[in-house]
VODRENFI-509388 format. One record per residue (C-alpha): residue in one letter; x, y, z. Coordinates in Angstrom, 3 decimals. Example, Ala and Ser with C-alpha at 12.3 -4.5 7.8 and 13.67 -1.06 7.14 Angstrom:
r lumdren: A; X: 12.300; Y: -4.500; Z: 7.800
r lumdren: S; X: 13.670; Y: -1.060; Z: 7.140
! end
This chain:
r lumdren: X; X: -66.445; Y: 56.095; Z: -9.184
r lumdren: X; X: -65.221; Y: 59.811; Z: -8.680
r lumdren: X; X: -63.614; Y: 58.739; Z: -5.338
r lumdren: X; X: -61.750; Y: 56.327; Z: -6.864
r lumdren: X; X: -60.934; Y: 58.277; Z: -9.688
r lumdren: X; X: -59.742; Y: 61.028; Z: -7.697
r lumdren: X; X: -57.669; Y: 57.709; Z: -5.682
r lumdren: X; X: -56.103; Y: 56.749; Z: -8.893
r lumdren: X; X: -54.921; Y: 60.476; Z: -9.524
r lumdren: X; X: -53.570; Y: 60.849; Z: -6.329
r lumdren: X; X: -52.002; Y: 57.496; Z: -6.577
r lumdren: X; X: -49.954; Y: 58.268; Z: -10.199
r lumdren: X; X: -48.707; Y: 62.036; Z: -9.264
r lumdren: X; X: -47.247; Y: 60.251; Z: -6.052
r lumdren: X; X: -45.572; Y: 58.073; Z: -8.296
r lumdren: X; X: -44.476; Y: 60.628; Z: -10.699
r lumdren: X; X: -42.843; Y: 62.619; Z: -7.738
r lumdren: X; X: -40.957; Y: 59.709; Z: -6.039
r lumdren: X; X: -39.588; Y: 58.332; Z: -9.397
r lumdren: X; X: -38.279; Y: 61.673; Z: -10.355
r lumdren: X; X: -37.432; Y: 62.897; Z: -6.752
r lumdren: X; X: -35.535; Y: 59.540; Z: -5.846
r lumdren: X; X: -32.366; Y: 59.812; Z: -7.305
r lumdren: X; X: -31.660; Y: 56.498; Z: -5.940
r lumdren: X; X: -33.736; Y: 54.509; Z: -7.612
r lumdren: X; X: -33.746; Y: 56.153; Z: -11.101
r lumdren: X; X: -31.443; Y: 55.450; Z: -13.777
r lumdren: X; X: -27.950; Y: 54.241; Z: -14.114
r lumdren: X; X: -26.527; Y: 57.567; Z: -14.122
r lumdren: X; X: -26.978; Y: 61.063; Z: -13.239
r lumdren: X; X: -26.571; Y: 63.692; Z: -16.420
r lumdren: X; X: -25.030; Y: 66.931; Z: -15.905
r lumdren: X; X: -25.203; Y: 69.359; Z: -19.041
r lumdren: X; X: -22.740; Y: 72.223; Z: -19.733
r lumdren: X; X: -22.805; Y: 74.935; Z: -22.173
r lumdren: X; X: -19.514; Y: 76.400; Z: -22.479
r lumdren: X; X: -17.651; Y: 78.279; Z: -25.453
r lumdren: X; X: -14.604; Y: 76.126; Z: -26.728
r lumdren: X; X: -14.715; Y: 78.137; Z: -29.992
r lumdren: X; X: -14.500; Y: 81.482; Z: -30.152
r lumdren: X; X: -13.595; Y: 84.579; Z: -28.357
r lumdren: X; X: -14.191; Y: 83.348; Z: -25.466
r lumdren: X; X: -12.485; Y: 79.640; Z: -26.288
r lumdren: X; X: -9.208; Y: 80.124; Z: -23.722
r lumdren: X; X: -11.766; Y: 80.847; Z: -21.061
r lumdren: X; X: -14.443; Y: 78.215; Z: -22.044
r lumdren: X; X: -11.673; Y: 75.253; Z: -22.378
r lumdren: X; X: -10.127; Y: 76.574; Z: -18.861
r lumdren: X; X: -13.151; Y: 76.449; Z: -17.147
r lumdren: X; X: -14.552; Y: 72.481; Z: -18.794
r lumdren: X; X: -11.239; Y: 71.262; Z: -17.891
r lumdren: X; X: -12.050; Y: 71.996; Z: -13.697
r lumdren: X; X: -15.468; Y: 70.847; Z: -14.112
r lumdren: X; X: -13.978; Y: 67.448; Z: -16.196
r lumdren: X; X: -11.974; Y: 66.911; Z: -12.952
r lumdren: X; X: -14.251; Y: 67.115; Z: -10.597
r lumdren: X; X: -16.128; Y: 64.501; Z: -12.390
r lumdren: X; X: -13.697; Y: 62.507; Z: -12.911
r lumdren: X; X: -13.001; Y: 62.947; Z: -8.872
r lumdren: X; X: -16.751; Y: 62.018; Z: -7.910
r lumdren: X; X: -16.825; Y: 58.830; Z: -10.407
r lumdren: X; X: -13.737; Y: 57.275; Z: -9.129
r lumdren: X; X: -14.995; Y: 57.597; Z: -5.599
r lumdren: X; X: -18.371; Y: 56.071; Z: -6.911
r lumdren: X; X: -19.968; Y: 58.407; Z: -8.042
r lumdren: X; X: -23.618; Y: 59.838; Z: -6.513
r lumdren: X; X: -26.077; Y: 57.443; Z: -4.731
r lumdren: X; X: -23.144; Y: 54.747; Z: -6.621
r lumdren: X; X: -24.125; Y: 56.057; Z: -9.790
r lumdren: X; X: -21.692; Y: 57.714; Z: -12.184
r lumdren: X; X: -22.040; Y: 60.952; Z: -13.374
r lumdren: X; X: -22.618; Y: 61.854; Z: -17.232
r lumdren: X; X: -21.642; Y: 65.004; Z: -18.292
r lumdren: X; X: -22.896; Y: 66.123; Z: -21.410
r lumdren: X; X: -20.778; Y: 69.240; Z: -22.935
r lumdren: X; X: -22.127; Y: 72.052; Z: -25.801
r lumdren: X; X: -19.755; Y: 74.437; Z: -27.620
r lumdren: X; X: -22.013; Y: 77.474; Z: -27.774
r lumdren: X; X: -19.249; Y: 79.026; Z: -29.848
r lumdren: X; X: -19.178; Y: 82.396; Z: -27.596
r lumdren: X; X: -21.884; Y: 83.214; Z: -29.354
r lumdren: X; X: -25.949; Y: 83.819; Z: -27.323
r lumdren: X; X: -28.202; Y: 82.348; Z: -30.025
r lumdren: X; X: -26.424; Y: 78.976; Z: -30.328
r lumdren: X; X: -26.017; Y: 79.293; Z: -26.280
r lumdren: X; X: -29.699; Y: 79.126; Z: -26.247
r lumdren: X; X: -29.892; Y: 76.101; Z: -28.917
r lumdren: X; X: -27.515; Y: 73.902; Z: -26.790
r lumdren: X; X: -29.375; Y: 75.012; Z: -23.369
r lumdren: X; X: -32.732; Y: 74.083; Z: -25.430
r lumdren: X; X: -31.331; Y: 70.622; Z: -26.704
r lumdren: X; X: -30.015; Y: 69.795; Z: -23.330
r lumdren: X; X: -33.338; Y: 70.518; Z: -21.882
r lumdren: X; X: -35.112; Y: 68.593; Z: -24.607
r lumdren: X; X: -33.367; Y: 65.429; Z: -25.740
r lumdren: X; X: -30.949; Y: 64.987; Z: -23.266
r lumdren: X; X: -33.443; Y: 65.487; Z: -20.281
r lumdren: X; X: -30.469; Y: 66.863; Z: -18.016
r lumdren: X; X: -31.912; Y: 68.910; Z: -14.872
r lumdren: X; X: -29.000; Y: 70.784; Z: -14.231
r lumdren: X; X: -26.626; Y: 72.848; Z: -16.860
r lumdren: X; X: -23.505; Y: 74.130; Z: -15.880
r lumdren: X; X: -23.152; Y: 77.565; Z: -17.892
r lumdren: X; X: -23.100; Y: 79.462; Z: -19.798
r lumdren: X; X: -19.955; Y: 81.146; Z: -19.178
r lumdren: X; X: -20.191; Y: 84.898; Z: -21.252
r lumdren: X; X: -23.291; Y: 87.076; Z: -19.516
r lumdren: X; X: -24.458; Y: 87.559; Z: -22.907
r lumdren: X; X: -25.036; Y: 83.964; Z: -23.264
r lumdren: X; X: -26.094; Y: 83.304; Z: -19.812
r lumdren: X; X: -28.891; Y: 85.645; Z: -19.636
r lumdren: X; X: -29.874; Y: 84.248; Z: -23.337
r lumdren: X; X: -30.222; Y: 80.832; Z: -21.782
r lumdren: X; X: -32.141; Y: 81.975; Z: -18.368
r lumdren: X; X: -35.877; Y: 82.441; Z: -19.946
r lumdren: X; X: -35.326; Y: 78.458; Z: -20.977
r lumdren: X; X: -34.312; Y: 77.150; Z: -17.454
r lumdren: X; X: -36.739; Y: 78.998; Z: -15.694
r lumdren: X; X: -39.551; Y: 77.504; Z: -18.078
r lumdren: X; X: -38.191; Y: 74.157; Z: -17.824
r lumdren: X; X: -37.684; Y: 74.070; Z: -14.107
r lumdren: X; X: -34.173; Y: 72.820; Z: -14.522
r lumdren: X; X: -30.759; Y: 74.395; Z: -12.670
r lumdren: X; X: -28.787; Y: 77.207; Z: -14.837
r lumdren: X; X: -25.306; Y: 77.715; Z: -12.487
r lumdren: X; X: -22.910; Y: 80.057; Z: -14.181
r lumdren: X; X: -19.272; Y: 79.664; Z: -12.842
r lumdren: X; X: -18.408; Y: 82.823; Z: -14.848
r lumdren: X; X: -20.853; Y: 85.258; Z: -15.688
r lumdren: X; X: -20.570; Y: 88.509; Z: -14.105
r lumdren: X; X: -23.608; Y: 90.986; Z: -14.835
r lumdren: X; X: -25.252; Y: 91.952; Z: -12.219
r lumdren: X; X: -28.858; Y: 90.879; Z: -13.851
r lumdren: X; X: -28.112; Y: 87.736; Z: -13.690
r lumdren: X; X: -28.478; Y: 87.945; Z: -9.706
r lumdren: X; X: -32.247; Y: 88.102; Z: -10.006
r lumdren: X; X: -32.405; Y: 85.896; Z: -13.281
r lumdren: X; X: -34.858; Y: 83.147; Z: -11.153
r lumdren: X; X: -35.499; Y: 80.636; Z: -8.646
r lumdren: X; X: -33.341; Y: 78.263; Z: -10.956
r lumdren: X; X: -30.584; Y: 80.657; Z: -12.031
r lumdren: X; X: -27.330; Y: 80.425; Z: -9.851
r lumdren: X; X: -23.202; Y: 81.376; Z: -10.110
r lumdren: X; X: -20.371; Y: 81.350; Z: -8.440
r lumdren: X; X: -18.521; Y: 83.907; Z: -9.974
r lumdren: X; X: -18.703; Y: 87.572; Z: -8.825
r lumdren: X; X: -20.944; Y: 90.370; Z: -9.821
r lumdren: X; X: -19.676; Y: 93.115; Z: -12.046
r lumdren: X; X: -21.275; Y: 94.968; Z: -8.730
r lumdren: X; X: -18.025; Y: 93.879; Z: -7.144
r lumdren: X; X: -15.010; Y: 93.739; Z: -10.072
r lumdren: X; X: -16.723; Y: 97.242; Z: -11.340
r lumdren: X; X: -16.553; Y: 99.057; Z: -8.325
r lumdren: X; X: -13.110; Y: 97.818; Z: -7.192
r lumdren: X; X: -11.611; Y: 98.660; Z: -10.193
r lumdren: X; X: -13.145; Y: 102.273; Z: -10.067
r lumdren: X; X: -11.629; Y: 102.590; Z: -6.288
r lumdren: X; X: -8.147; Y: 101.647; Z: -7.510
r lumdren: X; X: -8.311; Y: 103.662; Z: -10.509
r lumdren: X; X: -9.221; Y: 106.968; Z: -8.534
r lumdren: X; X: -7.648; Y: 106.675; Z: -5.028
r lumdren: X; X: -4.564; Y: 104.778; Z: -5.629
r lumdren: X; X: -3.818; Y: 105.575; Z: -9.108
r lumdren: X; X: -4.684; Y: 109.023; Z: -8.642
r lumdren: X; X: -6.491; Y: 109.108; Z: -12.084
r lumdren: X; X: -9.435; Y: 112.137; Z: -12.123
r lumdren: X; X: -10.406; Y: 111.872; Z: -15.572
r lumdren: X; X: -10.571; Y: 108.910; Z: -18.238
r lumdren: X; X: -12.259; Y: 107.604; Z: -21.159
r lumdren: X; X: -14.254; Y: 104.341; Z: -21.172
r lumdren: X; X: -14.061; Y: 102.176; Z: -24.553
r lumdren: X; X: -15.667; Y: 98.397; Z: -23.822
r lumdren: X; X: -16.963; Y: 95.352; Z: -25.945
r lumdren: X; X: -21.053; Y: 96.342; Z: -26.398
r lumdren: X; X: -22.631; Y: 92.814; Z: -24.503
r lumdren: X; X: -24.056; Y: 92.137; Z: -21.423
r lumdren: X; X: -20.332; Y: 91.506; Z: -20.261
r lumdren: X; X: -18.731; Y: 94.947; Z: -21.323
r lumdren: X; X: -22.230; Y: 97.052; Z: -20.384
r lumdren: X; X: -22.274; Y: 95.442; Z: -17.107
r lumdren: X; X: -18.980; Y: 96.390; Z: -16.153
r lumdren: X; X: -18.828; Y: 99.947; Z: -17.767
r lumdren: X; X: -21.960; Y: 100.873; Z: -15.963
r lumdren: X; X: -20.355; Y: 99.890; Z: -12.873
r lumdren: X; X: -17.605; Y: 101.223; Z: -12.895
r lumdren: X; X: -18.886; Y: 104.430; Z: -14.480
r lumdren: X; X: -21.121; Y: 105.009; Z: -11.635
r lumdren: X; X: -18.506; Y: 104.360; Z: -8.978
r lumdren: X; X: -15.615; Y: 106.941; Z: -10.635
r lumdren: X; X: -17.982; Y: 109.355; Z: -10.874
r lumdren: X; X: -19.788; Y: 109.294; Z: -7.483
r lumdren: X; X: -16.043; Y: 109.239; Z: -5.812
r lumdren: X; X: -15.866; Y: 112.858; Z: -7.448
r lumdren: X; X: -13.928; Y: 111.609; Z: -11.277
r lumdren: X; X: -14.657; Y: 112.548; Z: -14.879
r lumdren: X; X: -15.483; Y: 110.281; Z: -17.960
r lumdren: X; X: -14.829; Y: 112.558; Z: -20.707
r lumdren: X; X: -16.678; Y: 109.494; Z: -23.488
r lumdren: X; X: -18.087; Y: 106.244; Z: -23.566
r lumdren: X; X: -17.133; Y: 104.160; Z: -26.399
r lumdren: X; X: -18.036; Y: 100.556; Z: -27.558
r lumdren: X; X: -17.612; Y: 98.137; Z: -30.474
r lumdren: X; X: -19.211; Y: 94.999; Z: -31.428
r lumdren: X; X: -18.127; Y: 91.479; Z: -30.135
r lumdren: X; X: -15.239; Y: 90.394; Z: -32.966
r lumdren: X; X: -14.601; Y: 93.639; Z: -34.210
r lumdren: X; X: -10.791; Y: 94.301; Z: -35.736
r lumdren: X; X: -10.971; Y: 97.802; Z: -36.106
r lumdren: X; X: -10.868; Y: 100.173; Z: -33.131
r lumdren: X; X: -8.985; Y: 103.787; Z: -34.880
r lumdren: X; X: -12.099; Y: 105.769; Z: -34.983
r lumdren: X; X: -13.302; Y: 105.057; Z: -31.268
r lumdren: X; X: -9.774; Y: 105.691; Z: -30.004
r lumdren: X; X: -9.570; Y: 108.807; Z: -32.257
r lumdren: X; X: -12.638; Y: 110.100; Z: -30.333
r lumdren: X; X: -11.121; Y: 109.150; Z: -26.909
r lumdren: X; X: -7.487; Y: 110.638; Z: -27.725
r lumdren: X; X: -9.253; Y: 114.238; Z: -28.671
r lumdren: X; X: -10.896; Y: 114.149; Z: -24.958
r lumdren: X; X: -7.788; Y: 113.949; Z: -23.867
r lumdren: X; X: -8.606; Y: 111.335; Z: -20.149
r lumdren: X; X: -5.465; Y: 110.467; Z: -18.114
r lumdren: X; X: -6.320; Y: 106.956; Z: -19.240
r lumdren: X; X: -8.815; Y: 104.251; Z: -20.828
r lumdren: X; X: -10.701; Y: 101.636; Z: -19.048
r lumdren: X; X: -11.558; Y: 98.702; Z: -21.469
r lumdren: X; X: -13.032; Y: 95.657; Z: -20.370
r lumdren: X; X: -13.723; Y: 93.575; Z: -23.373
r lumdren: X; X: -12.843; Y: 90.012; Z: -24.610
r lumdren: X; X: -9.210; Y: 89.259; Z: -25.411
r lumdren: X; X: -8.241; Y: 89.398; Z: -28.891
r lumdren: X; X: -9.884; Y: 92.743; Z: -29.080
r lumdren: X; X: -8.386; Y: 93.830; Z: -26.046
r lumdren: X; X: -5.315; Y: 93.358; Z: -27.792
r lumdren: X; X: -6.258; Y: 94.732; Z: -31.066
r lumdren: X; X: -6.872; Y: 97.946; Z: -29.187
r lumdren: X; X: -3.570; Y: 97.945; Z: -27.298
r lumdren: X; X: -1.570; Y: 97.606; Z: -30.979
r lumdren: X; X: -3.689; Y: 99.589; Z: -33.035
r lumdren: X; X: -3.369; Y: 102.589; Z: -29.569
r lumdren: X; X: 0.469; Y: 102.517; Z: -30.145
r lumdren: X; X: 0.224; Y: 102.591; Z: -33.952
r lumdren: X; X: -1.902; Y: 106.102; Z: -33.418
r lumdren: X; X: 0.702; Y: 107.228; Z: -30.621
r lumdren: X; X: -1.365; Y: 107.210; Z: -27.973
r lumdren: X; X: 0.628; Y: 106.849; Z: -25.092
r lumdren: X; X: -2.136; Y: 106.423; Z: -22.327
r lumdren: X; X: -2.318; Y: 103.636; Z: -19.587
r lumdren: X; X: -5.358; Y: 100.969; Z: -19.932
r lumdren: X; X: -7.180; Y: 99.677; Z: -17.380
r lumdren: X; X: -8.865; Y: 96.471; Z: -17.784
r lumdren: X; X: -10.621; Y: 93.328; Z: -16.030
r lumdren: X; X: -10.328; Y: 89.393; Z: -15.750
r lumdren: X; X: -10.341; Y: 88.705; Z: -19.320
r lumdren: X; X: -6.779; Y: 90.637; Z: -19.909
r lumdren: X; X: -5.715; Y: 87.425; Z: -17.938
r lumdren: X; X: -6.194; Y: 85.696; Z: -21.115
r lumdren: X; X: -2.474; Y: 84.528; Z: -22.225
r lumdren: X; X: -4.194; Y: 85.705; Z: -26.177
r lumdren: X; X: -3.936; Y: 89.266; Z: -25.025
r lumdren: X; X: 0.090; Y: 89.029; Z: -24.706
r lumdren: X; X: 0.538; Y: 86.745; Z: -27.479
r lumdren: X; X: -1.075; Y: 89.491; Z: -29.672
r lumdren: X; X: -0.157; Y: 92.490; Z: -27.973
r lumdren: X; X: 3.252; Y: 91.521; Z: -26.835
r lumdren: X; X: 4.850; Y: 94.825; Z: -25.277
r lumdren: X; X: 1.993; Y: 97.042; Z: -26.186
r lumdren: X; X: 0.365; Y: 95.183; Z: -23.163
r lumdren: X; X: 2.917; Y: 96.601; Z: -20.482
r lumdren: X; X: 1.683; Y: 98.223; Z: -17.941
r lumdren: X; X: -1.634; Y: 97.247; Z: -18.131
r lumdren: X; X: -3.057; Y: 97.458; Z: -14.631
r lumdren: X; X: -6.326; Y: 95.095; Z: -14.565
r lumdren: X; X: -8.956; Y: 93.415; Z: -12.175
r lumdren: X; X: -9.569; Y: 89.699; Z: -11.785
r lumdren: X; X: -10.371; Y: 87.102; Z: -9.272
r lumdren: X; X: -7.825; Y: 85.618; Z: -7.743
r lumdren: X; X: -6.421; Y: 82.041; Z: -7.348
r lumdren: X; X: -3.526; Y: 81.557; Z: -5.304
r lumdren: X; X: -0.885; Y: 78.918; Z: -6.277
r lumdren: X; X: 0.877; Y: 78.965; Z: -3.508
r lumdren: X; X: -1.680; Y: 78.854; Z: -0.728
r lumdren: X; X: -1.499; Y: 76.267; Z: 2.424
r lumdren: X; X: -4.981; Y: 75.624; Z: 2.234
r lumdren: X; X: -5.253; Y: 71.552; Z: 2.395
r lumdren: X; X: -8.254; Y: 72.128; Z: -0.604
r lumdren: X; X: -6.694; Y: 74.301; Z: -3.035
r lumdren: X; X: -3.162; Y: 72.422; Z: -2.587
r lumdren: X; X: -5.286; Y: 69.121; Z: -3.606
r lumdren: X; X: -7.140; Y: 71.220; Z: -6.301
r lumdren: X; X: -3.796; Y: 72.335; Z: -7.737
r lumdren: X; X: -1.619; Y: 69.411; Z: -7.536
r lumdren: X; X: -4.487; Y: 67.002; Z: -9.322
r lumdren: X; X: -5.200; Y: 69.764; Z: -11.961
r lumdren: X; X: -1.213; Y: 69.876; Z: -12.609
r lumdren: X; X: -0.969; Y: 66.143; Z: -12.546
r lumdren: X; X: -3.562; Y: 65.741; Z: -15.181
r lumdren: X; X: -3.278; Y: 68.680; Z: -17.527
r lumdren: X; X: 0.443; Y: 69.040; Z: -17.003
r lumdren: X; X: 0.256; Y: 72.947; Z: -15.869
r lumdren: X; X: -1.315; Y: 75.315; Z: -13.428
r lumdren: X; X: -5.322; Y: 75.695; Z: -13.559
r lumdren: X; X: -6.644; Y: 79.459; Z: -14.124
r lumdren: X; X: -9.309; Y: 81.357; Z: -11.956
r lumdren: X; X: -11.762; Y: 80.053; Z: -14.561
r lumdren: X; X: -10.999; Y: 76.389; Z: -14.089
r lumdren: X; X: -11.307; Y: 76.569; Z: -10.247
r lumdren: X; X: -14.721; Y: 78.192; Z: -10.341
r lumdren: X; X: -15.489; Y: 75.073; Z: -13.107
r lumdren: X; X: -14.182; Y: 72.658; Z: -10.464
r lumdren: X; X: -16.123; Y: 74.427; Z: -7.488
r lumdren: X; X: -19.833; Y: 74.846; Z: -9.514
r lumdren: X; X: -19.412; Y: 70.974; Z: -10.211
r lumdren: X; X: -18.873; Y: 69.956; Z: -6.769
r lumdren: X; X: -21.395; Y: 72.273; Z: -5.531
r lumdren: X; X: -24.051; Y: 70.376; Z: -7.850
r lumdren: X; X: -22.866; Y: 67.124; Z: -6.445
r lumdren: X; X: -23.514; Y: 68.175; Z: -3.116
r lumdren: X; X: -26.888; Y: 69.665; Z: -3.290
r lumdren: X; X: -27.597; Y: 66.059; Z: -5.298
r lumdren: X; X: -26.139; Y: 63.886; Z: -2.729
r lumdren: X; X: -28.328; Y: 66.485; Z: 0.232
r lumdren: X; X: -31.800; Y: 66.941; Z: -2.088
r lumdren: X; X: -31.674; Y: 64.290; Z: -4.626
r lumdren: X; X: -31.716; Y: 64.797; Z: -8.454
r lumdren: X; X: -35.150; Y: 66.254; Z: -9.270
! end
């Protein structure tokens, strides 16, 4: 009786594993969660990067889809915000039984969600968050976006050996985002031989910025690196020429936010920032189909955000179609 007890055992977890490893023969269609902010401060980015993933779905279904089944992709507004990140990565988990989320897009909200895929056993793949934490997050926690290791640094080069800038005054959003990128970057200027005469930060939606930027303008830097989310970003460029402070910013991707010059109009001249880069005009036979499909269905250009969207999608269909969806 124990041996075939033992048989029976054997005989249902081999079961369990085939039905959930054989994407083949499971279901009518594969689900693919994302958590992305489409409300927000983060909203331009968020609805940028949804519409490259909504693409490449659309792209895989109308070839067939995955083992010929379509793909179902189930979309969260997390709002910009980490705690409701976490309750759409948790109901995703839960109810919708998705093994693979695609998000979140802030750090913040990323590194929120990374304790819940790495208990569930399910696939977290950022195709925006930058912190350098996130790197060893888990054996389920993956991006492909670059570290603030990288953007940080280069920034930090530029600032000191091109712009010829020995001294400056660091004033950046207080998340996992901002912190990521200040410490880089505040490492790097200073080891190539620069001064940061203060480190200031705000809170996420703050409006007012006068009494950071009066502590910065009394240390008197040859300019102010800000990375931070874009309406602020823009906030601080207005409310900088409404004190007369005439120093140059320096900034990263999110300044590519077409908010920031909305708000900031001319206050955001000369602006130097850091960003990945998509180019529009490249020969490459991918990106030309990339671009011309994006433009043909949203009726202008994609950003950097919606080609990283487009490229963690089809990255997920193609470690499904190699290793099956389990």
């Amino acid at each position: 009786k124990i041996s075939e007890y033992k048989l029976v055992l054997i005989s249902v977890a081999f079961l369990v594993i085939f039905s959930v490893g054989c994407a083949k023969k499971d279901g009518k269609e594969i689900k693919i969660g994302a958590v992305f902010c489409l409300t927000g401060s983060g909203k331009t980015v968020g609805e940028d990067a949804l519409k490259g993933v909504v693409l490449a779905v659309e792209q895989i279904n109308n070839k067939g889809g995955i083992f010929g089944k379509k793909v179902k992709l189930i979309v969260e507004d997390d709002q910009t915000s980490p705690q409701l990140s976490v309750s759409a990565t948790q109901k995703l988990v839960n109810f919708d039984k998705v093994k693979v989320i695609i998000g979140a897009l802030p750090s913040s909200n990323t590194l929120a969600d990374i304790p819940i895929a790495e208990s569930a056993k399910i696939i977290l793949f950022s195709p925006a968050s930058s912190n350098p934490k996130i790197s060893n997050g888990g054996d389920y926690i993956f991006r492909n976006w670059i570290s603030d290791l990288v953007e940080g640094s280069a920034m930090a080069h530029y600032t000191y050996n091109v712009l010829k800038q020995k001294k400056l005054a660091i004033l950046f959003v207080n998340n996992e985002y901002g912190g990521g990128l200040k410490d880089v970057f505040k490492n790097t200027f200073e080891q190539l031989g620069g001064k940061v005469t203060i480190t200031e930060s705000y809170e996420q939606d703050a409006t007012d910025f006068r009494t950071q930027l009066t502590k910065i303008k009394a240390t008197s830097p040859d300019s102010i690196y800000s990375p931070g989310h874009p309406k602020e970003m823009a906030l601080i460029l207005n409310q900088a020429k409404e004190m007369k402070i005439g120093l140059p910013f320096e900034s990263a991707v999110a300044f590519e936010d077409p908010v920031v010059l909305e708000l900031a109009k001319g206050n955001a001249e000369g602006v130097i920032y850091s960003t990945p880069f998509l180019d529009i005009s490249s020969d490459n036979p991918t990106i030309k189909n990339f671009i011309e499909t994006f433009r043909n269905k949203y009726k202008r250009d994609p950003g950097v955000f919606a080609a990283h969207g487009y490229d963690a999608f089809n990255i997920i269909a193609l470690a499904i179609q190699k290793g099956g969806y389990d």
